[in-house]
Structures are given as structure tokens and as C-alpha cells.
C-alpha positions in Angstrom: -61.8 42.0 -9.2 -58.7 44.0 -9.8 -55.3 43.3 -7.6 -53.0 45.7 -7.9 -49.2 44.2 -7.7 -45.8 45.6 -7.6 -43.3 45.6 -10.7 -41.7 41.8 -10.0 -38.0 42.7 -10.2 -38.9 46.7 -10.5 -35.8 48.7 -12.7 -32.8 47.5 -14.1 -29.3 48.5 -12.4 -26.9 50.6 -14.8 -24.5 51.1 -12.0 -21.9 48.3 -13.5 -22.5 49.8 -17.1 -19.8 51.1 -18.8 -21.0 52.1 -21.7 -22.4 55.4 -21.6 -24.7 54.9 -24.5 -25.6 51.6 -23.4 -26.2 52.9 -19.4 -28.6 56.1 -20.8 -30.6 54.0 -23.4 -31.2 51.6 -20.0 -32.1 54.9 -18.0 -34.5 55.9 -20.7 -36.0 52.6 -20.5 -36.1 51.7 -17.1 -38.3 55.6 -16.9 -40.7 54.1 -19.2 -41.7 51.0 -17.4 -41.9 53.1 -14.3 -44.3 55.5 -15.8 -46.2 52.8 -17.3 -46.4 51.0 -14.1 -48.1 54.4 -12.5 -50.4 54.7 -15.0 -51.3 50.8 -14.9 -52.0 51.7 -11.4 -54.0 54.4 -11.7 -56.1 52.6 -14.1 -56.2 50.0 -11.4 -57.2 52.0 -9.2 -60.3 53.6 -11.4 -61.5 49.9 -12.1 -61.2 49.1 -8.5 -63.5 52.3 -8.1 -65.9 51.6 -10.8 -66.7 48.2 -9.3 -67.2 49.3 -5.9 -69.6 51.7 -7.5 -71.6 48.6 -9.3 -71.5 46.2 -6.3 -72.8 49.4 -4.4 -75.9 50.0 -7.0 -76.7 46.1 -7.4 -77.7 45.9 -4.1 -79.2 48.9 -4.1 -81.2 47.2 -7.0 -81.6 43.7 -4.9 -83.2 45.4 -2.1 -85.9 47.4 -3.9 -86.0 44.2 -5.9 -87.0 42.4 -2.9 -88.6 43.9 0.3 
């Protein structure tokens, strides 16, 4: 079964950066791992959908399978 969990510690602060290279390279990153993290839960969400779909149809199958 699929669980579906927050980020544990989420993004990354830049606010006490001062480098500016250093801050946007962090910015860039920190948008990566949030986009992964919706599409990780979209996935998620398909799989959770998918075995809904199989516990539905199995017993569907155990009760023709025993009447």
C-alpha cells in the first residue's frame, strides 16, 4: 500500500545568503525538489488508484469464485 508523506524538512531557506550566485543556484534547486515531490505525488496517487482498482476486481473475482 502506498502512503503518501510530506517533504521532511520541505525547501531550504536563502533568506541569510549573501551570495547571489550561491542564493539563485539554491532557488533553482530548492524548485526541483518541489516539482519532484508533485510529481512523486501524483504517481502516488495513480498507484493508490490502481490498487483500489485490483482490490475492487479480486473480490469481484472471489465472489463469482464462490457463491
Amino acid at each position: 500500500m502506498i502512503v503518501i508523506r510530506p517533504l521532511k524538512h520541505g525547501s531550504i531557506s536563502v533568506v541569510h545568503l549573501a551570495d547571489p550566485a550561491t542564493r539563485d543556484v539554491l532557488m533553482r534547486f530548492n524548485e526541483n525538489v518541489l516539482t519532484l515531490a508533485e510529481q512523486l505525488r501524483e504517481v502516488q496517487q495513480a498507484v493508490q488508484a490502481l490498487e483500489r482498482q485490483v482490490n475492487g476486481l479480486s473480490a469481484k473475482v472471489y465472489a463469482l469464485e464462490n457463491p
